[in-house]
N, C-alpha and C positions, 0 to 999 in steps of 0.2 A: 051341403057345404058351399056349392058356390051360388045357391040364392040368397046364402048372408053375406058376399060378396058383393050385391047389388046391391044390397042396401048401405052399405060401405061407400060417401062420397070418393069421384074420381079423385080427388086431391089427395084426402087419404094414403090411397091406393100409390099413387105416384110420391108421395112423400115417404112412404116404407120402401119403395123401390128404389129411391135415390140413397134411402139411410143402407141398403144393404149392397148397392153398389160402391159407396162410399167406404162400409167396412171391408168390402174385398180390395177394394185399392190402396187401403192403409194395410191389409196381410199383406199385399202383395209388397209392396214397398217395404213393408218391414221386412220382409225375405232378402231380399235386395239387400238390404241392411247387413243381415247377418251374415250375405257371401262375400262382402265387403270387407266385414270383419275379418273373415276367415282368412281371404285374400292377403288385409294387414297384419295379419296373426304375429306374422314374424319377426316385424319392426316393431309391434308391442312387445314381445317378450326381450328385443334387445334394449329397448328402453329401460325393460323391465331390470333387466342387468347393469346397467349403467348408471339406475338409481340405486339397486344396492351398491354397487361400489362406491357412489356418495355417500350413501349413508355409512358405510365401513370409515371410508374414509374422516366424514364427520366425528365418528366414533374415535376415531384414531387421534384427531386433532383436542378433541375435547380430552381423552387419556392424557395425552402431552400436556395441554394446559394445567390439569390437578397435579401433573407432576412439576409444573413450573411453580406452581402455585407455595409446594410443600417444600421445595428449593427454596423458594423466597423465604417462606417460615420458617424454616432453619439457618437460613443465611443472617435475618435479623435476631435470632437469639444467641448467635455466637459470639464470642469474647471481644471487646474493642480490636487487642493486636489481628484478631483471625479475618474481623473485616476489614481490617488496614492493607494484610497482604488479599484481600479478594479487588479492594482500589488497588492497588500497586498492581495487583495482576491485568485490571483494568485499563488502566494507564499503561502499560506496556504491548497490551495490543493495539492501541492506540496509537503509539510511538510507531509501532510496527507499519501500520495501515499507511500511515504517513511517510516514514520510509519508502514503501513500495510504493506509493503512489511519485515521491521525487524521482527513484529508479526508472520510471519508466518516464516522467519528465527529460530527464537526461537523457536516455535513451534515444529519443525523441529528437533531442537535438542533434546530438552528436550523428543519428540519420541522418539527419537533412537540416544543417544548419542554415541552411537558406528560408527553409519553413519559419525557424523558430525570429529569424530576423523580417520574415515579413507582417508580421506582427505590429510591434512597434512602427516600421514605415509605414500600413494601414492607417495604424492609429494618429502619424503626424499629417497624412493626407486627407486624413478626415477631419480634423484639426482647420488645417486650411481652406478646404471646403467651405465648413461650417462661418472661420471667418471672413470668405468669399462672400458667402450669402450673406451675411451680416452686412455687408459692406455694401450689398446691390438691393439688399433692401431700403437703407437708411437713405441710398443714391434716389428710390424709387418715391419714400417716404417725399423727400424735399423734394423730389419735381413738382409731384402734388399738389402740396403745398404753395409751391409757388404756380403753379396753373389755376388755383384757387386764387391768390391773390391777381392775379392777370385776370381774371373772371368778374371778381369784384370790383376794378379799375374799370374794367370796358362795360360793364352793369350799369355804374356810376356813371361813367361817362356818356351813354347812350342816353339813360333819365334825364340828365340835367341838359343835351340837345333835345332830347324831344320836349323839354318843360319851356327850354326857349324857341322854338318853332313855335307852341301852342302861347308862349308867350306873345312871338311877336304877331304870329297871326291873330292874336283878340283885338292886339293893340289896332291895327292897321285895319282890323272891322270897324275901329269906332270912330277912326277919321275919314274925314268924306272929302275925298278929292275932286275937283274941279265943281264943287259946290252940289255937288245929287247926294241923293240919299246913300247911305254904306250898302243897302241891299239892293239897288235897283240895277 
């Protein structure tokens, strides 16, 4: 048995031993795995309970909807007056909603009437704000404006001395004083 071992290259030899090294490291790890499991066992199985009461719940919701459904379907085959008073009945919880919603409007004031007046004074000082700003804008706008035109005055007026400097100094190159040359 182990002279057919030698004849078995070394590499062979060390490539089966890496391959069954390698499977004890993956059992081994997978052991690990499953005491892991074990370990989360618990908070799987609450999961596991909290999905079904989704799903009940889902169950629950989708029963109500077939019975919304079968409402609807008898509400539009009934008689013109029967859906008249089902709007009337509409319209009066509506009326209602709005009711309670002024009641506690009121309520509200009559708490703290100071509350319900600062309000409106908010709203006129924000008014005046607004046309503060306006106002310091437009101020901001025409300075600008007019530091723009003062830009283009002194632009102007810097070109047209330097035109005459280079004016008059060509001029004063090409006359020869006291009889020499201009460049000597």
């Amino acid at each position: 048995m182990f002279s057919s071992l030698k004849k078995i290259p070394v590499s062979s030899i060390l490539s089966i031993v890496a391959a069954m090294v390698g499977f004890s490291v993956a059992l081994y790890s997978s052991m690990d795995t499953f005491r892991v499991n074990d370990i989360y066992g618990v908070k799987f199985q609450v999961d596991q309970v909290s999905l079904d009461m989704a799903l009940a719940e889902t169950a629950k919701l989708k029963e109500e909807l077939r019975s919304i459904k079968t409402d609807l379907k008898n509400v539009t085959a009934l008689p013109p007056a029967s859906k008249l008073a089902i709007q009337l009945q509409q319209t009066q919880s509506a009326i209602k909603q709005l009711a309670s919603r002024q009641e506690k409007l009121e309520q509200v004031i009559l708490a703290n009437p100071a509350k319900a007046l600062e309000i409106p004074l908010l709203q006129r000082d924000l008014e005046n704000v607004k046309a503060a700003h306006q106002a310091n804008l437009i101020a901001v706008k025409e300075g600008v404006d007019r530091i723009y035109d003062l830009n283009k005055w002194l632009l102007g007026a810097m070109a047209i001395s330097i035109m005459t400097l280079a004016i008059s100094n060509f001029l004063k190159g090409k006359e020869p004083t006291d009889g020499r040359s201009p460049r000597a």
